[in-house]
C-alpha positions in Angstrom: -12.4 7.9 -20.0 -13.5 4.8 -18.2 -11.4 5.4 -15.0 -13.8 8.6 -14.8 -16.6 7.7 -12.3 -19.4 10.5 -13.5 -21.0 9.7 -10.2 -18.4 11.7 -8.7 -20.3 14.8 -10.0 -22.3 16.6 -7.8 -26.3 15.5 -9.0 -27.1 18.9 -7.1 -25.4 21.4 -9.4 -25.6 19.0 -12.2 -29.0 20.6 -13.7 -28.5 23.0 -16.4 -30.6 25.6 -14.6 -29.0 24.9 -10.8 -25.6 25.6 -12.4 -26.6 28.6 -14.1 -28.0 29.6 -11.2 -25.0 29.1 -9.1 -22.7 30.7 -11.5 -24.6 33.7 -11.6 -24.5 34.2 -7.9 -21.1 33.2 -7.7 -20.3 36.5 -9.8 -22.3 38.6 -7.0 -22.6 38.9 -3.0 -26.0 38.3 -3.4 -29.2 38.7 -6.0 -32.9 39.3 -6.1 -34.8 36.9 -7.7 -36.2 38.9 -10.8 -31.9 39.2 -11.5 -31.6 35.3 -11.0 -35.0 34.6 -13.0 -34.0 37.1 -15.9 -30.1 36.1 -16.0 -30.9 32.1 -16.2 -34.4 32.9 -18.3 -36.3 30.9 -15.9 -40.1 31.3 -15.0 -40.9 32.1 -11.6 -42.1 28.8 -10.5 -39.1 26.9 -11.8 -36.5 29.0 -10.4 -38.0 29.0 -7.1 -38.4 25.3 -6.9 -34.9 24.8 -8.5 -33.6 27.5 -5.6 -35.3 25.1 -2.7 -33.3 22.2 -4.1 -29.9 24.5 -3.7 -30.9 25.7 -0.2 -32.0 22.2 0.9 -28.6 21.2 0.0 -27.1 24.2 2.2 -25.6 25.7 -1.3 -27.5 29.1 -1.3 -29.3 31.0 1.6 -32.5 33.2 0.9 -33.8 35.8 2.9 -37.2 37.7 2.0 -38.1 41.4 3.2 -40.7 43.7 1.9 -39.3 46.8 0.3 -42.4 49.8 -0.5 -45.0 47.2 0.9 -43.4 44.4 -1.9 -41.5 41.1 -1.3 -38.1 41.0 -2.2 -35.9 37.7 -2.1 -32.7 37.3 -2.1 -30.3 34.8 -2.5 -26.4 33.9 -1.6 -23.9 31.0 -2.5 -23.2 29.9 1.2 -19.5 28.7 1.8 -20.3 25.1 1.8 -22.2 26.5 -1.6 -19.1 28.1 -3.3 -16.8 25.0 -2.0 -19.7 22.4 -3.6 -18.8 24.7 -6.7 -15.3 24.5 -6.8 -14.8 20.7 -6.5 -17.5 20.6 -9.2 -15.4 22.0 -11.5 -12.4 20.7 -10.8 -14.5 17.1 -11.4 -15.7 18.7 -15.0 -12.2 19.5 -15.5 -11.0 16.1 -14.9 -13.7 14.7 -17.2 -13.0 17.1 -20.1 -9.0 16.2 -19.7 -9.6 12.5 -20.0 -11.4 13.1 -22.9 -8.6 15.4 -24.7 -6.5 12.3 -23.7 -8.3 9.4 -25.4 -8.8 11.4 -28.5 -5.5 12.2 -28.9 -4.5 8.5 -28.5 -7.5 7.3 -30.9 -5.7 9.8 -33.9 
């Protein structure tokens, strides 16, 4: 597992409630917040500082309207978002392989 570099791993995503977060959009074209917040059992405040971070990375895109006088948010993985994603996987993936690897040489 050595030959791993972890650092490979994207620090963005790699928060336990930025990747929920992205896998839950990744299942939808695009979710209010209350859907996000409920779905990743967040509070309010930490999923919308925890959605900055995603969007200052260019990950997910937010729009807000006003729907019966009442704000609505939305959010999106962007392509650059869904791509991020992908690769980070794939890096997990490797990660988890090595490890099936080295423990089947250590039996």
């Amino acid at each position: 597992m050595s030959d791993f570099d972890y650092q490979q791993l994207d620090e963005v995503i790699h928060s336990r409630i930025r990747l929920a977060i992205m896998a839950a959009l990744l299942s939808v074209d695009e979710a209010e917040f209350t859907f996000l917040r409920d779905t990743v059992k967040s509070t309010d405040g930490n999923l919308s500082i925890q959605l900055r971070k995603l969007e200052e990375a260019g990950y997910v895109s937010t729009t807000k309207s006003f729907v019966s006088r009442k704000p609505v948010t939305r959010s999106r993985l962007t392509a650059k978002g869904h791509k991020a994603f992908e690769l980070y996987v794939r890096k997990i993936e490797e990660f988890l392989k090595q490890g099936v690897q080295i423990e089947k040489k250590t039996r």
